[in-house]
N, C-alpha and C positions, 0 to 999 in steps of 0.2 A: 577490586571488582566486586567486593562483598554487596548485594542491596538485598534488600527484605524485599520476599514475593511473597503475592499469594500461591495458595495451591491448590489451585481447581485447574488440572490439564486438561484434563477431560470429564468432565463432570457426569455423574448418572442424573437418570430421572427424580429419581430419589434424593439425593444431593440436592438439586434444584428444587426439588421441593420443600426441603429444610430453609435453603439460603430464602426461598423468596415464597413464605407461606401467603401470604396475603390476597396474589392472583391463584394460587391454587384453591383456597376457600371461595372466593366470587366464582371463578369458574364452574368447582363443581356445587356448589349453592345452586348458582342456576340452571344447571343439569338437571340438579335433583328436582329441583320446584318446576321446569320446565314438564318433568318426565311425570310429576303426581297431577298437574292442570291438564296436559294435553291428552295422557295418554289412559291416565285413571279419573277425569275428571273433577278432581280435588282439588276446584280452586281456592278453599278457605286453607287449606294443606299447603299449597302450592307459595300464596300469599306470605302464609308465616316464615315459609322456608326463606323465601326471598330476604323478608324483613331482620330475620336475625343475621341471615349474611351479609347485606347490608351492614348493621349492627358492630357485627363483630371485623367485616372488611374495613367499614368506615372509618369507624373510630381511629385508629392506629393514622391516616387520613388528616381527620381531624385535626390529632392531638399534635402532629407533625408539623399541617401547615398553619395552625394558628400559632406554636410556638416559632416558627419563620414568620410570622407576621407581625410579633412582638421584638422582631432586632429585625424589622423593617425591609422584609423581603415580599413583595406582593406581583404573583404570577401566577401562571395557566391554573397552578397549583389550591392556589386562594378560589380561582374560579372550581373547581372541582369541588372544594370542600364548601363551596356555597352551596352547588347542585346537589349532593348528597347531605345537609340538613334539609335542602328544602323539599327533596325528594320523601325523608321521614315525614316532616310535618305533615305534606300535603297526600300521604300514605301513597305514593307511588315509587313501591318498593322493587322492584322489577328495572324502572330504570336506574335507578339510584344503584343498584347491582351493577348495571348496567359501567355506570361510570366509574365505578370503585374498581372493575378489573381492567377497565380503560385506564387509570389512572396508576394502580398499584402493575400492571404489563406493563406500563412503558414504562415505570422506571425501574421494573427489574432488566428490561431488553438493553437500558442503557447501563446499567451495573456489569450486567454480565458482559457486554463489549467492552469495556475498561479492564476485565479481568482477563476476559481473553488478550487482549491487546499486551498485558503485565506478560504473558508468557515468551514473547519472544526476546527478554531479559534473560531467562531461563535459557533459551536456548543460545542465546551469545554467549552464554557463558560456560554450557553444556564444550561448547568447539574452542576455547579459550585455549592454548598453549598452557601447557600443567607440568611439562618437565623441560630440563634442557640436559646435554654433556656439555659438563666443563672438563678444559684439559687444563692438569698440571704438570708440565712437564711431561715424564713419558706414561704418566700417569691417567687415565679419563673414570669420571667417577656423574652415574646419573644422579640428578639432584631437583629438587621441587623449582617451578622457575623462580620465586620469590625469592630463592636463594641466593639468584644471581647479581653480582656487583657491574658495576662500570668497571670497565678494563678484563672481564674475563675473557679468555679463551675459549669458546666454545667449537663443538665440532655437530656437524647437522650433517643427518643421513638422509637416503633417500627418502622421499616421500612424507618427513617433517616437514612439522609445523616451525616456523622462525620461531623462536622461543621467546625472544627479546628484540626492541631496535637496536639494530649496529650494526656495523660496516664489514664486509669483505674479504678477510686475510690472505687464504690460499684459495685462490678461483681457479679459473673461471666457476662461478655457480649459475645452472637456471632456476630461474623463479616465477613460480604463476601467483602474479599480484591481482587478479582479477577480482576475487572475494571486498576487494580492500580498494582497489584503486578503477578497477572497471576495465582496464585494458585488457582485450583478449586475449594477444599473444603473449607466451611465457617470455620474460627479459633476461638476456645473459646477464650478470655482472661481472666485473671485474675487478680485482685486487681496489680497495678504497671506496668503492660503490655503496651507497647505501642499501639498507634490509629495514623490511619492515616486520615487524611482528604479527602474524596470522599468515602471514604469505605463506607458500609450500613451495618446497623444494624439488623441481620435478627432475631434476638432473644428479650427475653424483654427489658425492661427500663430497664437504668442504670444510674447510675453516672461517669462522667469524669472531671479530671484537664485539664486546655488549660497550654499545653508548649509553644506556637506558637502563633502570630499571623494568620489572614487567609492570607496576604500577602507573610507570609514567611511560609506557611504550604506544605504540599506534592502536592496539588493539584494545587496552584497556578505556584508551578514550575513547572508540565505539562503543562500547558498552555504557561507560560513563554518559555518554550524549543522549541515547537512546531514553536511560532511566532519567535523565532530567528534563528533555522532552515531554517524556509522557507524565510526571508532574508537575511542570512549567506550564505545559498548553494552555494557555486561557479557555474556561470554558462558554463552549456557544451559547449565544441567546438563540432559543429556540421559536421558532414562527409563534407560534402562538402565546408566549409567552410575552412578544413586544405587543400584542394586542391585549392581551388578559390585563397592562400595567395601567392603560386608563379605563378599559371595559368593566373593573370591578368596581372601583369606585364610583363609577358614574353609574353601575346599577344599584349600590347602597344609596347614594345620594337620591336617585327617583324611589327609591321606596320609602327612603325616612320622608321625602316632600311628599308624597300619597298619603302617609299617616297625618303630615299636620293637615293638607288639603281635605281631607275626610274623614279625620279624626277616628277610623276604624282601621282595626290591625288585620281585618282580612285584605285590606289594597298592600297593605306591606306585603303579607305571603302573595297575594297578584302578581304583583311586582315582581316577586323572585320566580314567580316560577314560568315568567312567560319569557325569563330573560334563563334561564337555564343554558347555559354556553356552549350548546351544542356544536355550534362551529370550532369552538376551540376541543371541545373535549372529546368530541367524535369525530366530526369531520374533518379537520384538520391532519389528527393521525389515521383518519382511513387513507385519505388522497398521499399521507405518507409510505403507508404499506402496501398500496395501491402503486407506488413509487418502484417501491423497494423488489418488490413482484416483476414488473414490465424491468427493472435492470438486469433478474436474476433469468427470465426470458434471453436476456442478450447475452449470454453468459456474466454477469458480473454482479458480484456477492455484494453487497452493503452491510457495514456491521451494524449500523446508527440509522434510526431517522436525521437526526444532525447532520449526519454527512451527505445523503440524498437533498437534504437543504441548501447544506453549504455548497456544493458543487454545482447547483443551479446558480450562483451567485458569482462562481470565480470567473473572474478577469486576470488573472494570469497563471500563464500554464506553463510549468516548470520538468523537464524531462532530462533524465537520467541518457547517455548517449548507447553504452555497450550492453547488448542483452534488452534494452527498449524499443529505441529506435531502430538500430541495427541487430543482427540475428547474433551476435556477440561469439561469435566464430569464424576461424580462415577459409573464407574460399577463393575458388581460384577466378581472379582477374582477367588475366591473359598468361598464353603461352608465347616465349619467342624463340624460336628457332632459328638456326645461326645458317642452314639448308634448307630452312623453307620447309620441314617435316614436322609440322608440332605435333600431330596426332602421335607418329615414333614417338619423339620428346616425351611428350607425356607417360604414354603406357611404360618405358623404360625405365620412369622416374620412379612411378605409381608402384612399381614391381619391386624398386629395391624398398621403399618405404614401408611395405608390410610388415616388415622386423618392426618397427619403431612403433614408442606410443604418442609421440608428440603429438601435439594438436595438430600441428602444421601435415604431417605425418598422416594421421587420421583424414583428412580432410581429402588428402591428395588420393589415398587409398578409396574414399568413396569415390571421388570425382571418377576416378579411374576402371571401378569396377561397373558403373552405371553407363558408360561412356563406350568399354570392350564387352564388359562381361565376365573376363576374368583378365590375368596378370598373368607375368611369365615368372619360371623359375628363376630364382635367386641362389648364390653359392658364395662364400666368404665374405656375408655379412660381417661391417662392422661399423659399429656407431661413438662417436666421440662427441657425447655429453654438452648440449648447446650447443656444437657448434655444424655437427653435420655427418652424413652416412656414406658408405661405401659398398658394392659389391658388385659380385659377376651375373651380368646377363648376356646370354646367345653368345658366350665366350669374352665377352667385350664389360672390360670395369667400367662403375657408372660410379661417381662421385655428384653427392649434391648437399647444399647447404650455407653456409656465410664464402662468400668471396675468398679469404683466407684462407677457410679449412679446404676448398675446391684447388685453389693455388697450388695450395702445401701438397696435397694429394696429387696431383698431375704432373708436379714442375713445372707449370708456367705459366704465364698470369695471362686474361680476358685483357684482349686490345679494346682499342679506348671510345671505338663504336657504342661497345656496351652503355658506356656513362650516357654515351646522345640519345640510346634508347630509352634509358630507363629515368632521365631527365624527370617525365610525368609522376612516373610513379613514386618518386623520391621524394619528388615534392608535396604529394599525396601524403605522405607517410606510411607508404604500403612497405608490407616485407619480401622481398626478395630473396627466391630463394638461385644459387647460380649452378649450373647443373654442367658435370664435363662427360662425356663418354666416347673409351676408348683411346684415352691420356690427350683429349682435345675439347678444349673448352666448345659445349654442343649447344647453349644457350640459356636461359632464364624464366622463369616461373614468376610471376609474383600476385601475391596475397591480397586480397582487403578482406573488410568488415562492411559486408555488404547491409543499406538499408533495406528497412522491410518497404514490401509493396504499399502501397496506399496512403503511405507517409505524407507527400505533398498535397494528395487532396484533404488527408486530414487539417492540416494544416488552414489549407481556405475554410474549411467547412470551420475548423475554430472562429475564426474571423470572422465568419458569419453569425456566426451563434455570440460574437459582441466581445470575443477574448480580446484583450487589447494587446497583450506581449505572452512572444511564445520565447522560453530560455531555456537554455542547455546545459548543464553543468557537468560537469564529466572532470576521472580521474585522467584520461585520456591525455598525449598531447596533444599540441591547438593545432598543429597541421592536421593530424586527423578530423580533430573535432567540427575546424571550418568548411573540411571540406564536405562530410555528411550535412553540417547545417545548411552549404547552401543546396546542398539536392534536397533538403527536405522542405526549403523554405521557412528554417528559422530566425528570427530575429538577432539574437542577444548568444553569444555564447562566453561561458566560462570554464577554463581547460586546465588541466592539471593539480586539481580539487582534493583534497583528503577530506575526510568524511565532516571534520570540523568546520573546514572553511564552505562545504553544501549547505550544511545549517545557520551560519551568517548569512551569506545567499540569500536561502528562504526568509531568513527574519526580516531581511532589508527590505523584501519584495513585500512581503506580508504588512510591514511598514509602511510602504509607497504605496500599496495598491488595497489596503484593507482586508486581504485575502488571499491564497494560493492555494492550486493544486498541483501536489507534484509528481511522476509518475518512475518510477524507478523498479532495479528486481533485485538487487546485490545488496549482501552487508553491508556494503560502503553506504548504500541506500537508507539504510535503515533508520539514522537518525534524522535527515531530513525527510524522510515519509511520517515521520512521529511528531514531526515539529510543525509541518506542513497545515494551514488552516482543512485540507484533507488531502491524505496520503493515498494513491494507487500503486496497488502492486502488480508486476506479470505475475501469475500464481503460478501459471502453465508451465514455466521452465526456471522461473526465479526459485531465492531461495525463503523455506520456511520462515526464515527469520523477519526479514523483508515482506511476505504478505503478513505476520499477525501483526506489524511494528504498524501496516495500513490502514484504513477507514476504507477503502474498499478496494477487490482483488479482482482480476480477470482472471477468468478461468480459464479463457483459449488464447492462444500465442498471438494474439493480435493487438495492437498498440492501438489501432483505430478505435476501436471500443470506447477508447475515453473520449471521444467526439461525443456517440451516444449516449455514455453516463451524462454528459452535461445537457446535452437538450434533454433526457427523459426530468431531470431534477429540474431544468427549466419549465417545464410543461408544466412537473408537479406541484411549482411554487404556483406557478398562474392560475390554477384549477384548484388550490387550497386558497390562494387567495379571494378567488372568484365566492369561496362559500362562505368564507369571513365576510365577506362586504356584506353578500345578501342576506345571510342570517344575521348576523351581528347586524344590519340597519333594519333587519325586520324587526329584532327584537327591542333596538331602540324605540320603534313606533308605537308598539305594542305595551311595553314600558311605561310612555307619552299617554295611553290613552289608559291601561290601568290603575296609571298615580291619581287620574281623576273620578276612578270607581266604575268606572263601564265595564272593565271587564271580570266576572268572577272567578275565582283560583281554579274550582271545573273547567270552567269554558275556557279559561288561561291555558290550564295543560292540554286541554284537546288542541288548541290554536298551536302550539309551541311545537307538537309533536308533530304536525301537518309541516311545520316550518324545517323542523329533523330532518323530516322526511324528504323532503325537495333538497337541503344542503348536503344529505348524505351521499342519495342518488349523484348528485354533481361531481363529489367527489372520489367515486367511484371509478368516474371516467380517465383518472387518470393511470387506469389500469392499461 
C-alpha cells in the first residue's frame, strides 16, 4: 500500500504562495499599479509597474510555452504567450498583466485540485488495517498485518477492523461490510463464509483463517485502484484549447500574409493584436468560474474548470445504489401483527431494542421514540450477537431478531402463514426482523433501504437534459438492487460489485460512450469516482475519502443535484461557446482586413478591446 504523496493537507496562504509565485506577482502587480493610477494619479508610475509584472509574470509564460511548442504541443497556451509578446510590443501593459494572471491562475487552480485530489490516498491508507492477533495455539500474540501468512489463525475483537481476507472459523461473526461493499445492513457469517479486509466487526469475538496476504487483500486493492486511477486518468482537452489548435496558426499565417501583402511589419503586429484571443483567454474561463459559481449556489463544489466542462458533456450517468440513491440505512417498511396491534408490536419491540447498538436496533428505536414519544421499561435484557434480543416488558418477555434465534428462545416455531406473508418482502431482499411476545410468536417487522425522494423525476429530467443511459453498480445483491432500479427508473443495473470490478464498469462505459459521470459516497466508491471521466461525491453524509477521490461534491444530502450540475455545465458550455464563435469570427474579420493594412495597431487594440468587451459581458451570463 506504500505510494509517494504529496503533502500539502491543508495548505496556508503562504504555502500557496511559494508553490504558485507567478499569480501572486500579477495579482499584486496590478494592485499596486492599479492603486499608484487611480488613486495617486501616477500614471507613468502605474504604467512601469504594470510593464515589469508583466516582465517578470510573463516570461516564465513564455519560456514554458515555447519550449512545448518545440516537442509540438500547441494550445490555449501558445495563444496566451502570443497575447502577452504582443501585449509588450504594442505597450499595452495592463492587459498583458491581465492575461499572465489569467493564464499562470488557472493552472495553478488546476495543480492545486490534482493535489488535493492525491490526499485521499492518504487517507485510505490513514484507515488501513495496521495489526492483526494471531493465535498459536493457546498462545495470541499482536502483530504488524504484513506479518500475517495464509493459513493463520487469527482472532478479531469487537469493533476491529478484518485485518486480512479469509474465511470464518468460530462464528457466528457480524460484520458491516458497508465501507467496502455498500450494503447497509451488517451480515452474519458463518463458520466458512468469507471476510473481507476493512470490514468491521460489529458483533463478538470470533475466530478467522487468513486466505490472503494484506498485500493482496480487498483493501489493499482500494487503495491500489484509487492511486492508479488518479495517474492513469487521461487528461481532458480543455474547451479552449480544441479551439486555440487551429486559431493560432491561422493567426500566424494572416500575419506573415500581411507582411508579404504590405511589405511593413506594422500589419504583422495589426494582425496580432486585433486577434488577441480574448475569447480563449478570458472569456472562456470567465463563463467557466461564472460556471463554477452558479453550481457552488446550488450546493455543489467544483474542483476544476475540466469538470464543470466535462459534465456538460456526459451522456452517461453511472450511480452508486447504498447511501446515493437510497438513504443507506434500515427503516422500517411495515409492521405485521399476528392480532391486528401493530402500533403494540411496535412500541414493545422499540423498548426492548434500546439496549442494542445495531443498526437495525437504532433505527427501530427512532421510529419508535418519534411515533409514542418514549418506550417502556425494559428488565433482563439480553442480546446474542447477530442474531437477536430478549427482555421483559409489562411483565411479559419480548424476543426479536432471526427466525431461529425467536424459535430457540420461545420453543416453537412461526406457522407457515408467515412464509405467505412475508413472500414480498423476501423477494425484495428486505430484512426481517421476527418478533415473539409473551412465549407466542406476535408477528414481524421488516426493513428496507429506502429510496430518496425525487429520484424518478431525476431520472426523466436526465433524459431530458440528452443522458442516454442511466447505470447502477452496487456491492449490493441484485434482488435489492433491481428492485430500487425499477422505483427509480434505472436502465442498466450491476449488483454485487467489489470496488475493482466498478472500475471496469466505468472503463467500459467511458469506452462505449466517450465519457461518464459517476456519483457515489463510499470507499468502495472511491476508485471509480477517480477513474470516472468526472467523479460526484454525497459530501453531506459520505465519506472523506470518496469526496477528495471526486471532481465534484454535494454538499446537501440530495442525489438530485446532479441533474443540476449537468444542465448548469450545459448552459456553461453553450454560453462559452457562444463567445468563441463571435469573438473568434470577429477576430478573424478583423485579421482579413488588417493583413491588407486598413487597420492600425492603435486602432487594432481599441477595436479588439470593444470586441473583449461584448464577449466578456456574454460570458458573464453564465452566472
Amino acid at each position: 500500500m506504500a505510494a509517494e504523496i504529496p503533502r500539502d493537507a491543508r495548505p496556508s496562504a503562504l504555502h500557496l504562495a511559494r508553490r504558485y509565485p507567478f499569480p501572486v506577482v500579477a495579482a499584486v502587480g496590478m494592485a499596486i499599479g492599479g492603486v499608484s493610477g487611480v488613486v495617486f494619479g501616477d500614471y507613468a508610475l502605474a504604467r512601469w509597474v504594470w510593464y515589469v509584472t508583466l516582465i517578470v509574470g510573463g516570461a516564465p509564460v513564455v519560456f514554458k510555452t515555447t519550449r512545448g511548442m518545440l516537442r509540438g504541443r500547441f494550445a490555449a497556451d501558445v495563444v496566451a504567450m502570443l497575447a502577452i509578446v504582443t501585449a509588450i510590443l504594442v505597450d499595452e501593459a495592463f492587459a498583458g498583466v491581465v492575461i499572465v494572471l489569467m493564464q499562470t491562475g488557472g493552472e495553478a487552480i488546476d495543480d492545486y485540485g490534482f493535489r488535493r485530489a492525491s490526499s485521499s490516498l492518504r487517507s485510505l491508507i490513514a484507515r488501513a488495517p495496521r495489526t492483526a492477533r494471531r493465535k498459536e495455539g493457546d498462545r495470541m500474540e499482536e502483530i504488524n498485518v504484513y506479518e500475517v501468512r495464509v493459513g493463520d489463525e487469527l482472532v478479531v475483537r469487537p469493533g476491529d477492523l478484518i485485518p486480512v481476507d479469509g474465511v470464518v472459523e468460530t462464528g457466528p461473526a457480524e460484520i458491516d461490510e458497508s465501507a467496502l461493499t455498500g450494503e447497509p445492513l451488517p451480515r452474519t457469517k458463518e463458520d466458512g463464509d468469507r471476510l473481507l479486509s476493512g470490514s468491521v466487526n460489529v458483533g463478538g469475538a470470533f475466530g478467522m483463517r487468513a486466505t490472503k496476504v494484506s498485500t493482496d487483500s480487498q483493501y489493499s486493492k482500494i487503495v491500489e485502484l484509487v492511486a492508479k486511477a488518479q495517474t492513469e486518468k487521461p487528461p481532458i482537452q480543455r474547451l479552449a484549447d480544441r479551439y486555440a489548435v487551429w486559431f493560432t496558426p491561422a493567426t500566424l499565417a494572416m500575419a506573415v500574409f500581411g507582411i508579404l501583402v504590405t511589405r511593413n511589419v506594422d500589419t504583422f503586429l495589426a494582425v496580432l493584436v486585433v486577434a488577441t484571443p480574448c475569447p480563449l483567454i478570458l472569456a472562456t474561463p470567465l463563463a467557466v468560474i461564472s460556471g463554477v459559481n452558479r453550481a457552488a449556489k446550488e450546493s455543489i463544489i467544483v474542483k476544476s474548470g475540466a469538470a464543470i466542462e466535462q459534465i456538460g458533456r456526459g451522456r452517461v450517468v453511472v450511480f452508486d445504489k447504498t447511501g446515493t440513491l437510497t438513504f443507506g440505512s434500515p427503516i422500517i417498511d411495515q409492521v405485521i401483527a399476528f392480532n391486528g396491534q401493530e402500533e403494540d408490536l411496535l412500541r414493545m419491540a422499540a423498548s426492548v431494542e434500546q439496549y442494542s447498538a445495531h443498526p437495525v436496533a437504532v433505527s427501530m428505536v427512532k421510529e419508535g421514540k418519534e411515533k409514542f414519544g418514549s418506550l417502556l421499561q425494559v428488565s433482563g435484557f439480553r442480546e446474542l450477537s447477530g442474531q437477536g434480543v430478549e427482555g421483559v416488558v409489562g411483565g411479559k418477555k419480548v424476543a426479536l431478531g432471526s427466525q431461529m434465534f425467536v424459535e430457540t428462545s420461545i420453543g416453537r416455531k412461526f406457522d407457515g402463514r408467515t412464509d405467505t406473508m412475508l413472500k414480498g418482502a423476501k423477494r425484495s431482499g428486505n430484512l426481517v426482523s421476527f418478533v415473539a411476545v409473551g412465549g407466542e410468536p406476535a408477528g414481524v417487522i421488516v426493513f428496507t433501504d429506502q429510496l430518496r425522494p425525487g429520484v424518478p423525476y431525476m431520472m426523466q429530467k436526465l433524459r431530458e437534459l440528452g443522458v442516454e443511459l442511466t447505470v447502477m453498480l452496487t456491492g449490493d445483491n441484485r434482488i435489492n438492487a433491481e428492485t430500487i432500479a425499477r422505483e427509480a427508473g434505472i436502465e442498466r443495473v450491476e449488483a454485487n460489485l467489489l470496488s475493482e470490478q466498478k472500475v471496469e464498469q466505468v472503463a467500459r462505459l467511458t469506452r462505449e460512450y466517450g465519457g461518464t459521470i459517476m456519483v457515489g459516497d463510499g470507499i468502495n466508491d472511491a476508485p471509480a469516482l477517480a477513474s470516472a471521466t468526472v467523479g460526484i461525491a454525497m459530501g453531506a453524509h459520505g465519506t472523506g475519502i470518496s469526496a477528495e477521490a471526486a471532481d465534484m461534491v454535494l454538499l446537501v444530502d440530495d442525489v438530485t443535484k446532479v441533474s443540476d450540475g449537468i444542465a448548469i455545465g450545459q448552459r456553461m458550455l453553450h454560453i462559452a461557446k457562444e463567445s468563441i464563435y463571435f469573438g473568434m469570427g470577429g477576430s478573424i474579420v478583423l485579421m482579413g482586413i488588417a493583413s491588407f493594412g486598413f487597420i492600425q495597431p492603435a486602432l487594432g487594440a481599441i477595436m479588439q478591446e470593444v470586441l473583449d468587451a461584448v464577449v466578456i459581458l456574454n460570458a458573464l451570463r453564465a452566472r
